[in-house]
N, CA, C, O and CB atoms as a CASP TS submission, in Angstrom:
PFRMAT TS
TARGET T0000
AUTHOR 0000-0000-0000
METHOD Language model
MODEL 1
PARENT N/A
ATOM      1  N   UNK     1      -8.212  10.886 -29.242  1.00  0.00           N
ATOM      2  CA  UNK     1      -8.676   9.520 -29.135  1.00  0.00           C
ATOM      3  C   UNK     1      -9.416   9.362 -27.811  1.00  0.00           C
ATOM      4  O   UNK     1      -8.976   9.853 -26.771  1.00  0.00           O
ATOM      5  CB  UNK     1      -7.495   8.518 -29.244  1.00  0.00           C
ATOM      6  N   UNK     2     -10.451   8.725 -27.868  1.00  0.00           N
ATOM      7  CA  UNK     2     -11.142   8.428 -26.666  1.00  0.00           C
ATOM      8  C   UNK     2     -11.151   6.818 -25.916  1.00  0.00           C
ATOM      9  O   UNK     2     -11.758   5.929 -26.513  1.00  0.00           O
ATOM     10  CB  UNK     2     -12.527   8.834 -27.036  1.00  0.00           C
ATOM     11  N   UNK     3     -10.663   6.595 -24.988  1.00  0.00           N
ATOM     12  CA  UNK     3     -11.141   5.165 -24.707  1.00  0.00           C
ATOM     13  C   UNK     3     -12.040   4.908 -23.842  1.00  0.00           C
ATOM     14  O   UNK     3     -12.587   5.559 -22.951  1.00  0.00           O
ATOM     15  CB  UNK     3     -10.247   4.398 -24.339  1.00  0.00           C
ATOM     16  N   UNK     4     -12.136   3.597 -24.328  1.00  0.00           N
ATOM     17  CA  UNK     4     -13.548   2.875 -23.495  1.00  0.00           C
ATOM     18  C   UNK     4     -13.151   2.063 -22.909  1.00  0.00           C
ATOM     19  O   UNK     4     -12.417   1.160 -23.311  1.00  0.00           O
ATOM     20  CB  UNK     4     -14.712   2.230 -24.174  1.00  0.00           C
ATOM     21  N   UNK     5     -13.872   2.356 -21.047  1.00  0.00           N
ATOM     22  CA  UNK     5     -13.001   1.130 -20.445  1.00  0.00           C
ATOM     23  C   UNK     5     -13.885   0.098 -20.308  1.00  0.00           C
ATOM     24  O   UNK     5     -15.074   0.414 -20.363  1.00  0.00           O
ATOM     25  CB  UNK     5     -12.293   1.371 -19.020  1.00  0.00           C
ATOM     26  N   UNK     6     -13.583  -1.200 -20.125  1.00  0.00           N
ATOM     27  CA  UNK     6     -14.340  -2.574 -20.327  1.00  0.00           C
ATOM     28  C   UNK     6     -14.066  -2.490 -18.432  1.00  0.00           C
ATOM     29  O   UNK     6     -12.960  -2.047 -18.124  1.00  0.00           O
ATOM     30  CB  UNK     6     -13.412  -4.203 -21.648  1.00  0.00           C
ATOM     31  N   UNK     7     -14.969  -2.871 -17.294  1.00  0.00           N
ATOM     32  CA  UNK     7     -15.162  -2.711 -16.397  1.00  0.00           C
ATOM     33  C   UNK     7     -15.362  -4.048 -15.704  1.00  0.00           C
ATOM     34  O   UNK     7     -16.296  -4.645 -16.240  1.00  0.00           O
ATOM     35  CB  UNK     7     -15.926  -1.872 -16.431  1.00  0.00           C
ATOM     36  N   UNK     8     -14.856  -4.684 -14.770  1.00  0.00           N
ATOM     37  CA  UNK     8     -14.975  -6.153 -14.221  1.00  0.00           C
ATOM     38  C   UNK     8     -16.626  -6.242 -14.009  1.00  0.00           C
ATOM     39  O   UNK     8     -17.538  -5.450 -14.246  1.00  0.00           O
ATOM     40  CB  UNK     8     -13.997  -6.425 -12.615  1.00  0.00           C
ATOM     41  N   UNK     9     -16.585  -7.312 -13.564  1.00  0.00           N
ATOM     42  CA  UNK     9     -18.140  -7.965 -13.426  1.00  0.00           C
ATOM     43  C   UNK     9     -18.993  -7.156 -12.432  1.00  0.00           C
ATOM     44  O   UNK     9     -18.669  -6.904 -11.272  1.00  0.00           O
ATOM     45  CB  UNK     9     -18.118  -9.604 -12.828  1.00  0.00           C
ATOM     46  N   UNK    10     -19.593  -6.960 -12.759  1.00  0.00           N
ATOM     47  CA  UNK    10     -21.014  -6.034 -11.882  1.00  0.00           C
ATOM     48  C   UNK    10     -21.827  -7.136 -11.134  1.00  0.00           C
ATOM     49  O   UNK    10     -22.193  -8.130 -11.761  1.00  0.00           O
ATOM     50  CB  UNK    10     -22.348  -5.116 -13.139  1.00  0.00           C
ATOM     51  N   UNK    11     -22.146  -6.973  -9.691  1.00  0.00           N
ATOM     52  CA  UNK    11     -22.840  -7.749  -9.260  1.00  0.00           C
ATOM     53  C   UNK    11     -24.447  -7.558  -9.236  1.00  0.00           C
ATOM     54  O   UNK    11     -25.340  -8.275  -8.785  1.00  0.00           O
ATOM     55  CB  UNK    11     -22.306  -7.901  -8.225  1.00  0.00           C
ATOM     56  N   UNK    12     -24.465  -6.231  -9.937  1.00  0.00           N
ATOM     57  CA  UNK    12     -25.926  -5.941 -10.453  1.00  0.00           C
ATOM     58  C   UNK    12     -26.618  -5.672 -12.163  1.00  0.00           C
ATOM     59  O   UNK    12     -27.266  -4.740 -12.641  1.00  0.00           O
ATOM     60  CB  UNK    12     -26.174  -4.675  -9.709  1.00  0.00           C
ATOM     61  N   UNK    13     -26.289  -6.519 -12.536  1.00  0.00           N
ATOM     62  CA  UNK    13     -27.078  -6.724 -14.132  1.00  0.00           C
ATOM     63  C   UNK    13     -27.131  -5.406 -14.657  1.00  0.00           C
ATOM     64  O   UNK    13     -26.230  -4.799 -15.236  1.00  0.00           O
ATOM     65  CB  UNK    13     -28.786  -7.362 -14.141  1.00  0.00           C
ATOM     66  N   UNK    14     -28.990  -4.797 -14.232  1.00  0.00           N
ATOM     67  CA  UNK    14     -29.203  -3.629 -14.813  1.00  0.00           C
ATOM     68  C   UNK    14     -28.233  -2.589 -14.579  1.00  0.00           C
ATOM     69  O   UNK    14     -28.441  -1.599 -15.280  1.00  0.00           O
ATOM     70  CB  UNK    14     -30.360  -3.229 -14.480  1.00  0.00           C
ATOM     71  N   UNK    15     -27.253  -2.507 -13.823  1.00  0.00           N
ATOM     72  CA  UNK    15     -26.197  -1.617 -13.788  1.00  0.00           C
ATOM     73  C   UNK    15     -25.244  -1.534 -14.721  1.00  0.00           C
ATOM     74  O   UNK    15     -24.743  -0.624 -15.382  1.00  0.00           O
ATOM     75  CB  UNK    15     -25.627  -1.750 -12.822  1.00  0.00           C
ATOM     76  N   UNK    16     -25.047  -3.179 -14.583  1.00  0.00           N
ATOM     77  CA  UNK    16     -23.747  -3.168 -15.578  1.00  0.00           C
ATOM     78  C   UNK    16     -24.687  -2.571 -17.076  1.00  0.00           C
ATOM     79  O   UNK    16     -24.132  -1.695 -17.739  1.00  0.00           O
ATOM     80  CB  UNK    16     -22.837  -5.163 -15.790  1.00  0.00           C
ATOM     81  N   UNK    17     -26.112  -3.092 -17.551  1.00  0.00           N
ATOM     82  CA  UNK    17     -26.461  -2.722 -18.815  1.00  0.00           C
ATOM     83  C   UNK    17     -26.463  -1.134 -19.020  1.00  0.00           C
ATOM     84  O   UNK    17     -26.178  -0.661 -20.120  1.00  0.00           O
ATOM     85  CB  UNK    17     -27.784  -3.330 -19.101  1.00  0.00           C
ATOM     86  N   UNK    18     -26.798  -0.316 -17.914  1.00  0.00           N
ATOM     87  CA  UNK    18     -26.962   0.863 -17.879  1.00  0.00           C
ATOM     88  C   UNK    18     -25.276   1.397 -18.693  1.00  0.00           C
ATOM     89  O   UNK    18     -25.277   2.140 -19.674  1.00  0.00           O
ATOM     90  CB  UNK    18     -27.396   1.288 -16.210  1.00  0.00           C
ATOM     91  N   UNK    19     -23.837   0.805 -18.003  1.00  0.00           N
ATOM     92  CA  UNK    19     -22.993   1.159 -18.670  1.00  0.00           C
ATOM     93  C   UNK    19     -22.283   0.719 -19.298  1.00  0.00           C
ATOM     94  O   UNK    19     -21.099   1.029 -19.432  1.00  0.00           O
ATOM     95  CB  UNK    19     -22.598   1.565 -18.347  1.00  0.00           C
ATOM     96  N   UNK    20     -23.062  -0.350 -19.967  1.00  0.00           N
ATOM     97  CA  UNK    20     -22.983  -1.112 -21.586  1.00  0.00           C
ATOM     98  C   UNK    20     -23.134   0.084 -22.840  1.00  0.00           C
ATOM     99  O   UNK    20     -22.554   0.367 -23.888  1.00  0.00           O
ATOM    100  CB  UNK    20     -24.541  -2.393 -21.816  1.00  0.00           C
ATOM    101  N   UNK    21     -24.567   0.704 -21.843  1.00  0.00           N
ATOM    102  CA  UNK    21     -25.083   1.288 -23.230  1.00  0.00           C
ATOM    103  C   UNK    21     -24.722   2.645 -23.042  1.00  0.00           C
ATOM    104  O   UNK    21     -24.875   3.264 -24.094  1.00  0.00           O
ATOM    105  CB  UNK    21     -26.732   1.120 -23.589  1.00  0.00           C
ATOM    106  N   UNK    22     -24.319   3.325 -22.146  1.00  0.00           N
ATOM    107  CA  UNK    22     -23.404   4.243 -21.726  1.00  0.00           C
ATOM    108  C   UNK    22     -21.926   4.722 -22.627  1.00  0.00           C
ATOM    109  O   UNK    22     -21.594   5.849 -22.995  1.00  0.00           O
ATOM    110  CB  UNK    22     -23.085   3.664 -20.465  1.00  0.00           C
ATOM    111  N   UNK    23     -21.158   3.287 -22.821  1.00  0.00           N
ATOM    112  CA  UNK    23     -19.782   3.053 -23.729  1.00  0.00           C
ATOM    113  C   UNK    23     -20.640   2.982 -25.101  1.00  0.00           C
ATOM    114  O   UNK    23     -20.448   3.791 -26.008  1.00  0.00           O
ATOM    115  CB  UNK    23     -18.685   1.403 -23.329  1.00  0.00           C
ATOM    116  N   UNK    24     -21.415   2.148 -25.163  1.00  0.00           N
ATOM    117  CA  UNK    24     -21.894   1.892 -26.640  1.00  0.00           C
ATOM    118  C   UNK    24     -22.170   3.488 -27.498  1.00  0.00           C
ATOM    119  O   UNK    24     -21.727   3.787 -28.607  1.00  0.00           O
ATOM    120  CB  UNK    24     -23.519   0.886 -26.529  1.00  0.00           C
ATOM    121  N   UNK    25     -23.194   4.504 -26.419  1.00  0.00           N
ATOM    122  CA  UNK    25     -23.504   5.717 -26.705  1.00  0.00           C
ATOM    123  C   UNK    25     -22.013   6.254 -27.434  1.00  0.00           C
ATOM    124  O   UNK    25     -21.744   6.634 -28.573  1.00  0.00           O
ATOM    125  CB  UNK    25     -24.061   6.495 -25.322  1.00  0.00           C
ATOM    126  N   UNK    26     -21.191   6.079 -26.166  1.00  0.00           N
ATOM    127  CA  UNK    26     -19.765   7.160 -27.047  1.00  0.00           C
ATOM    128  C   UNK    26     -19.080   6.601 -27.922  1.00  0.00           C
ATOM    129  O   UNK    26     -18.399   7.310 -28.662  1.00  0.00           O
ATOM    130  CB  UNK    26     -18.487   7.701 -26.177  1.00  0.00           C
ATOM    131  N   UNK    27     -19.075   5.245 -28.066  1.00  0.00           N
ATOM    132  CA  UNK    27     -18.352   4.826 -29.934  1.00  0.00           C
ATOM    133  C   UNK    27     -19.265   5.425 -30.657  1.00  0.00           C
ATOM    134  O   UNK    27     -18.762   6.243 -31.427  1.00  0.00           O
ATOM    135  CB  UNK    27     -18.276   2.965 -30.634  1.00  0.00           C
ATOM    136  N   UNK    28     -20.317   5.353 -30.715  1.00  0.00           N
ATOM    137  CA  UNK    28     -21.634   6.347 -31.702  1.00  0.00           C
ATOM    138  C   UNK    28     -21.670   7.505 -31.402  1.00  0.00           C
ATOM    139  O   UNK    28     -22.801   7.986 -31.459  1.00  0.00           O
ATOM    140  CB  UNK    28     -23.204   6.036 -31.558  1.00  0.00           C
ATOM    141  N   UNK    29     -20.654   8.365 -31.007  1.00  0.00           N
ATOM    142  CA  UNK    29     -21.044   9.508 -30.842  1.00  0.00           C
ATOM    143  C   UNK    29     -19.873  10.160 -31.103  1.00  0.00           C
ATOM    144  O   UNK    29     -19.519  11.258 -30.672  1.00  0.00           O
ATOM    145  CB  UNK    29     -21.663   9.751 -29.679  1.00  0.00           C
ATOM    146  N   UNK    30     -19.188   9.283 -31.968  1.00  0.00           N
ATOM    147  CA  UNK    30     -17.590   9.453 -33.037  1.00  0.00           C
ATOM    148  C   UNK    30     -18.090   9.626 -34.007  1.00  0.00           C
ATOM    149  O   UNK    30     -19.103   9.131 -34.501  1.00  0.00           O
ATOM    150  CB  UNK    30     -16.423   8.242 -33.330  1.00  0.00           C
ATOM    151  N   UNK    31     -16.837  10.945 -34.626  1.00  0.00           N
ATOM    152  CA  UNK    31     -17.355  11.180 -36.210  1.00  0.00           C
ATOM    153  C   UNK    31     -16.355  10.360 -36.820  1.00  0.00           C
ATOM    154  O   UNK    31     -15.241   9.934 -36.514  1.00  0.00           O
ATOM    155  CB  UNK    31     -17.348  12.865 -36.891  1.00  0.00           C
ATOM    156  N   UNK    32     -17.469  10.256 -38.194  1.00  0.00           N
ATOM    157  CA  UNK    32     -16.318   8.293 -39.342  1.00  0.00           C
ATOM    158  C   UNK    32     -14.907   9.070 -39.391  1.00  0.00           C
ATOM    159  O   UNK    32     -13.990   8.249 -39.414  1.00  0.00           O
ATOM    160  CB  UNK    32     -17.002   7.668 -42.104  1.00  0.00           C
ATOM    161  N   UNK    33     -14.419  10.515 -39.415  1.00  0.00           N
ATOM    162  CA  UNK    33     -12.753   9.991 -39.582  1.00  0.00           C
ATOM    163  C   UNK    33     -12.411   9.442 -37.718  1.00  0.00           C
ATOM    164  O   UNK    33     -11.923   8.340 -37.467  1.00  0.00           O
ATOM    165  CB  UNK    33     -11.369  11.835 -40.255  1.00  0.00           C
ATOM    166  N   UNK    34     -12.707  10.243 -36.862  1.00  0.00           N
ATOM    167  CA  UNK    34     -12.197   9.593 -35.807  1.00  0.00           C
ATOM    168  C   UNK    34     -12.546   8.012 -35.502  1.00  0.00           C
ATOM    169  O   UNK    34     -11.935   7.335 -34.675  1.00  0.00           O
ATOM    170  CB  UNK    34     -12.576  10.383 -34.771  1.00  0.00           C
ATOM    171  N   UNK    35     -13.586   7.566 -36.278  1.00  0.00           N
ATOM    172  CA  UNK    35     -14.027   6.097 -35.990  1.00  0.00           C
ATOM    173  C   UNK    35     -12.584   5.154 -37.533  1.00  0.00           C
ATOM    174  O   UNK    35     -11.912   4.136 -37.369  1.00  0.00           O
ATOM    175  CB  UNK    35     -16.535   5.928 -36.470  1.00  0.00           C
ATOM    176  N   UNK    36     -12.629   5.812 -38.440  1.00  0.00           N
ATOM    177  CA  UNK    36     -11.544   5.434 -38.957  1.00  0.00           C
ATOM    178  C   UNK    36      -9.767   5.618 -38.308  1.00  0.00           C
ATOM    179  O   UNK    36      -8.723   5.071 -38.663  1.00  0.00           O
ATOM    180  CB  UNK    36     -11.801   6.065 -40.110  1.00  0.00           C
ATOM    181  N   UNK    37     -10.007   6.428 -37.457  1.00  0.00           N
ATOM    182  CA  UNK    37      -8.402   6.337 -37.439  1.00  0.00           C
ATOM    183  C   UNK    37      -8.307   5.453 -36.201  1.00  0.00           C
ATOM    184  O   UNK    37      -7.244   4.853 -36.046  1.00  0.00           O
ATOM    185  CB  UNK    37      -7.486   7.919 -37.277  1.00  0.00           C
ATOM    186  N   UNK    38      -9.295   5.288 -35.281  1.00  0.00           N
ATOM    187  CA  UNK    38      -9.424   4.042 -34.163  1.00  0.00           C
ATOM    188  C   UNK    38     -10.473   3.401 -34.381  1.00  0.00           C
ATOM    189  O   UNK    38     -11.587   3.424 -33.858  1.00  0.00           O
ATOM    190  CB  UNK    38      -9.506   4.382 -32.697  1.00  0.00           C
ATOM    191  N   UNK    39      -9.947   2.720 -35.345  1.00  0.00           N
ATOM    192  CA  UNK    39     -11.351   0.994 -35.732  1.00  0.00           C
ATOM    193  C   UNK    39     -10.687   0.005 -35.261  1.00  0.00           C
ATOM    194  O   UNK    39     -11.374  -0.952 -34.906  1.00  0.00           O
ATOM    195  CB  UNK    39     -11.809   0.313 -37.683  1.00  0.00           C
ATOM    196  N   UNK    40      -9.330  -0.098 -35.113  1.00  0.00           N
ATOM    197  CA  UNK    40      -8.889  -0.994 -33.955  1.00  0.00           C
ATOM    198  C   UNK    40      -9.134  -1.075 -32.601  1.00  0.00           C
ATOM    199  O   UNK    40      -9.542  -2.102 -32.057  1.00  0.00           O
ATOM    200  CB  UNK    40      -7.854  -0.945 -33.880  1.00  0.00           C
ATOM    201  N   UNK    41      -8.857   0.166 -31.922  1.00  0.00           N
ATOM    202  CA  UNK    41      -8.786   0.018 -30.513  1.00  0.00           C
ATOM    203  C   UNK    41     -10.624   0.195 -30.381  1.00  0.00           C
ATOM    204  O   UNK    41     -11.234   0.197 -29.312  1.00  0.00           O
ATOM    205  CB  UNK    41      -7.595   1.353 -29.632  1.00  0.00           C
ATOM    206  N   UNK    42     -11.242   0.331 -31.745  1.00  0.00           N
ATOM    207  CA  UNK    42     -13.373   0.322 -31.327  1.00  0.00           C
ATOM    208  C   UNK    42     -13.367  -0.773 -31.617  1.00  0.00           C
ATOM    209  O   UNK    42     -14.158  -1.258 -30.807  1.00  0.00           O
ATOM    210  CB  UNK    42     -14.855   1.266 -32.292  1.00  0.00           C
ATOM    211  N   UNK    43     -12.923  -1.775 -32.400  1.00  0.00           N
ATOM    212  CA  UNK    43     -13.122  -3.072 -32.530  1.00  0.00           C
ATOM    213  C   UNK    43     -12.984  -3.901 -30.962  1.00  0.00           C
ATOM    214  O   UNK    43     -13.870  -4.578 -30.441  1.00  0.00           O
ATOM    215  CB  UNK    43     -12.061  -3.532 -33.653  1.00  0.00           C
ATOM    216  N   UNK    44     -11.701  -3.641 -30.443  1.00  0.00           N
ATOM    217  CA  UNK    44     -11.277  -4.393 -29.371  1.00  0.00           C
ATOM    218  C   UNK    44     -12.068  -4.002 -28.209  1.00  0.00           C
ATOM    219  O   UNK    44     -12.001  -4.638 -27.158  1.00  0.00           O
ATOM    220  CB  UNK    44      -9.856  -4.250 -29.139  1.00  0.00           C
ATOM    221  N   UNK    45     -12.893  -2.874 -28.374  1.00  0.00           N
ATOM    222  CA  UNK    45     -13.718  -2.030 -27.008  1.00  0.00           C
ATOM    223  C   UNK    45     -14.895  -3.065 -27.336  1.00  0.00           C
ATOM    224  O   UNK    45     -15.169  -3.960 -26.535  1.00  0.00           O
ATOM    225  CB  UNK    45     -14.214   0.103 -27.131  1.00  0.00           C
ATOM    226  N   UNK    46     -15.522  -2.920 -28.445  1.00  0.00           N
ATOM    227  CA  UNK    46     -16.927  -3.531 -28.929  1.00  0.00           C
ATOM    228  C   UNK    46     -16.840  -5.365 -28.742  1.00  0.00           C
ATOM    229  O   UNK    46     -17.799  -6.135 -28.697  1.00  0.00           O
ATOM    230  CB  UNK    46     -17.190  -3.015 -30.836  1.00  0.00           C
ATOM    231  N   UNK    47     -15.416  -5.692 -28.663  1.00  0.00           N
ATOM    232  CA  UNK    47     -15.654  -7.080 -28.448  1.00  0.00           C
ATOM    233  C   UNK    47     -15.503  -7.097 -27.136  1.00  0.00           C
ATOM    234  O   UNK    47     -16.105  -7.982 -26.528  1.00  0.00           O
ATOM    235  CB  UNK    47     -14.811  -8.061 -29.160  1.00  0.00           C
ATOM    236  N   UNK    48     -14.814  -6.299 -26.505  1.00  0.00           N
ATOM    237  CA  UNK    48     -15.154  -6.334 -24.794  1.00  0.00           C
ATOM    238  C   UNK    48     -16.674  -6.073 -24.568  1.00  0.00           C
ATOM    239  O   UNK    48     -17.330  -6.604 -23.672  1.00  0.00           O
ATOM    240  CB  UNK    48     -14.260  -5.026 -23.862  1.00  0.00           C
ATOM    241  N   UNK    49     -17.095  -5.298 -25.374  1.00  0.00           N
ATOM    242  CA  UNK    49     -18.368  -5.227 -25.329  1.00  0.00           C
ATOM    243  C   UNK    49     -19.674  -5.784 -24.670  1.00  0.00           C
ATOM    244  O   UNK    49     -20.413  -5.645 -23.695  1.00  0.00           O
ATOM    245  CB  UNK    49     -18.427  -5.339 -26.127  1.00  0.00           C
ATOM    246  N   UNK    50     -19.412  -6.811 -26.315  1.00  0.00           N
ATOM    247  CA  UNK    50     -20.125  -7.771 -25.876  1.00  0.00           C
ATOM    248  C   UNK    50     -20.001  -8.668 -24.987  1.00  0.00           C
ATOM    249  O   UNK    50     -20.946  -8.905 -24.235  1.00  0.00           O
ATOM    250  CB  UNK    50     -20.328  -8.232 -26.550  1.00  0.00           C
ATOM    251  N   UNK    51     -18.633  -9.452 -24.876  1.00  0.00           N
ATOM    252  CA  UNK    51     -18.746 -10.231 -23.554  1.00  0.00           C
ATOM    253  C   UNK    51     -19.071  -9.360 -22.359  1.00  0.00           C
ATOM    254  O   UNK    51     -19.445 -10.149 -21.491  1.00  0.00           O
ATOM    255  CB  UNK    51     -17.420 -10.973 -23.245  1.00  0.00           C
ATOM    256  N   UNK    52     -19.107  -8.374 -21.976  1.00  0.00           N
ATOM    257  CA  UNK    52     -19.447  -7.874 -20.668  1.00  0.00           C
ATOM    258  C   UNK    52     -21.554  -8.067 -21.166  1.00  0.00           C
ATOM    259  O   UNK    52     -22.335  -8.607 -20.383  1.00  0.00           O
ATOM    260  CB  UNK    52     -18.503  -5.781 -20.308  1.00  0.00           C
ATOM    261  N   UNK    53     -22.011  -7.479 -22.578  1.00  0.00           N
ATOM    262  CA  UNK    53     -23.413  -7.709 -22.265  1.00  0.00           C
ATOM    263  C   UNK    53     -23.608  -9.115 -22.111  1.00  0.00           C
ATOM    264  O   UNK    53     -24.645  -9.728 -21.859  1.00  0.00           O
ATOM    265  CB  UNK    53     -24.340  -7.170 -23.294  1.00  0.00           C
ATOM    266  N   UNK    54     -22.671  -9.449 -22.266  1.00  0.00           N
ATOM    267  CA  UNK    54     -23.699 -11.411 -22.796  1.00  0.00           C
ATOM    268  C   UNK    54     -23.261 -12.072 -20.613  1.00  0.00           C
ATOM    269  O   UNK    54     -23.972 -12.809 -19.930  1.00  0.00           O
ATOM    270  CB  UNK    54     -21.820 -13.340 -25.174  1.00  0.00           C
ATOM    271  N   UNK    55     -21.955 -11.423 -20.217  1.00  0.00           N
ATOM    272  CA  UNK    55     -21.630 -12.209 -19.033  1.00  0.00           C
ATOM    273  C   UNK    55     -23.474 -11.367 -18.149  1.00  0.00           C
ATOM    274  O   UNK    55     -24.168 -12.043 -17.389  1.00  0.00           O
ATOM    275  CB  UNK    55     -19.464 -11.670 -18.154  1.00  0.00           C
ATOM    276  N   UNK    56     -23.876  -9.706 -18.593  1.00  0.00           N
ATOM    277  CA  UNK    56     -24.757  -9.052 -17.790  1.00  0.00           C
ATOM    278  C   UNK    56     -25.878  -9.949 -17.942  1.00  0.00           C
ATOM    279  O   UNK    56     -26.642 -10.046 -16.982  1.00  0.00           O
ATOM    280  CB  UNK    56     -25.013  -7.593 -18.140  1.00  0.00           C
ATOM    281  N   UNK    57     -26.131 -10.698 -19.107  1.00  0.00           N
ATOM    282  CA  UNK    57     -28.073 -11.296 -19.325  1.00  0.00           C
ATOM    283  C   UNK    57     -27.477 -12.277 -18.654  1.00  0.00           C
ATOM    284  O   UNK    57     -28.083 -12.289 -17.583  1.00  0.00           O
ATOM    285  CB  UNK    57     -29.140 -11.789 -21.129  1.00  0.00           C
ATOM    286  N   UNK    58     -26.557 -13.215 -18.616  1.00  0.00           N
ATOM    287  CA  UNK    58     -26.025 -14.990 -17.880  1.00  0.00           C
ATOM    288  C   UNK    58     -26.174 -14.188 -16.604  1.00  0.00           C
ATOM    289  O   UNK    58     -26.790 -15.013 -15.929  1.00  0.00           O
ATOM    290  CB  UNK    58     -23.978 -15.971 -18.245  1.00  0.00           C
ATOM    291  N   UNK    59     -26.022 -13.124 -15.818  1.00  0.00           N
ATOM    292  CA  UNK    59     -26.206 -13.206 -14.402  1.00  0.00           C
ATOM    293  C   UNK    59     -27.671 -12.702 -14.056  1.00  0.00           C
ATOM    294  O   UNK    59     -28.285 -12.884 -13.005  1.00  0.00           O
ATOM    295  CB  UNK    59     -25.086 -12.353 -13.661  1.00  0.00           C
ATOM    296  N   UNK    60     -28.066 -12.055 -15.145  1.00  0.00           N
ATOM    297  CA  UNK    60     -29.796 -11.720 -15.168  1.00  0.00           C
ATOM    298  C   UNK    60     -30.516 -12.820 -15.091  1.00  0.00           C
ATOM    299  O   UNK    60     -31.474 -12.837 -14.319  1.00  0.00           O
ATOM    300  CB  UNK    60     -30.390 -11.022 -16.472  1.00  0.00           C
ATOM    301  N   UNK    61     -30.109 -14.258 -16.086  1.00  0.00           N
ATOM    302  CA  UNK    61     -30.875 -15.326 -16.575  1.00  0.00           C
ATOM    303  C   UNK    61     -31.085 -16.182 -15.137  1.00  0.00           C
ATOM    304  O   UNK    61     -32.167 -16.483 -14.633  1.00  0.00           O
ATOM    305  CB  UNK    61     -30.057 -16.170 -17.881  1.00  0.00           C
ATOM    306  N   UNK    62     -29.383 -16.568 -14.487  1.00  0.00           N
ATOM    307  CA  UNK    62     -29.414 -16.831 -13.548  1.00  0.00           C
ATOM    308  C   UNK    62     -30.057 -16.196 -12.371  1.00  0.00           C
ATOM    309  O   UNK    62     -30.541 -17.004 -11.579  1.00  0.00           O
ATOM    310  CB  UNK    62     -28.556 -16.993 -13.540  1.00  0.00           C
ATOM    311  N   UNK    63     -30.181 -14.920 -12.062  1.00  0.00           N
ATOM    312  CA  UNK    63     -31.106 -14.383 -11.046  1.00  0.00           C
ATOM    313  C   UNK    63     -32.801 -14.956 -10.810  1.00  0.00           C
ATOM    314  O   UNK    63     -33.490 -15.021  -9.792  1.00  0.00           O
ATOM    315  CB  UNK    63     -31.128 -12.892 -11.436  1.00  0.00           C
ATOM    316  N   UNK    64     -33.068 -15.303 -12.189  1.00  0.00           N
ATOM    317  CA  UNK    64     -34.349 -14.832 -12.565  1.00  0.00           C
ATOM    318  C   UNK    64     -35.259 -16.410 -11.929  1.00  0.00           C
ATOM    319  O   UNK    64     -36.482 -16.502 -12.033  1.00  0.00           O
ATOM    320  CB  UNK    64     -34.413 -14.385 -14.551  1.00  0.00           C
TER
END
């Protein structure tokens, strides 16, 4: 099993996106039985997920 760690707030955007898509790469880079036998703990990574991309564009939007 592999985990993905969800990482506190980055005070630099393109950083944090750099290892958004970094974690995103290694759930996609599971084969479907290992993505079947942890679709829970990829579900709960992927919804950390996203709130970490959506908090990265709100501090991009705000920069900008």
């Amino acid at each position: 099993m592999q985990a993905v760690f969800v990482r506190p707030r980055c005070s630099n955007p393109p950083s944090k996106l750099k290892e958004i898509e970094e974690q995103i790469q290694s759930l996609h880079g599971k084969s479907a039985l290992q993505r079947l036998v942890d679709s829970v703990q990829d579900s709960e990574d992927v919804s950390g997920l996203l709130e970490d991309l959506q908090e990265a564009v709100n501090d991009y939007m705000v920069r900008s």
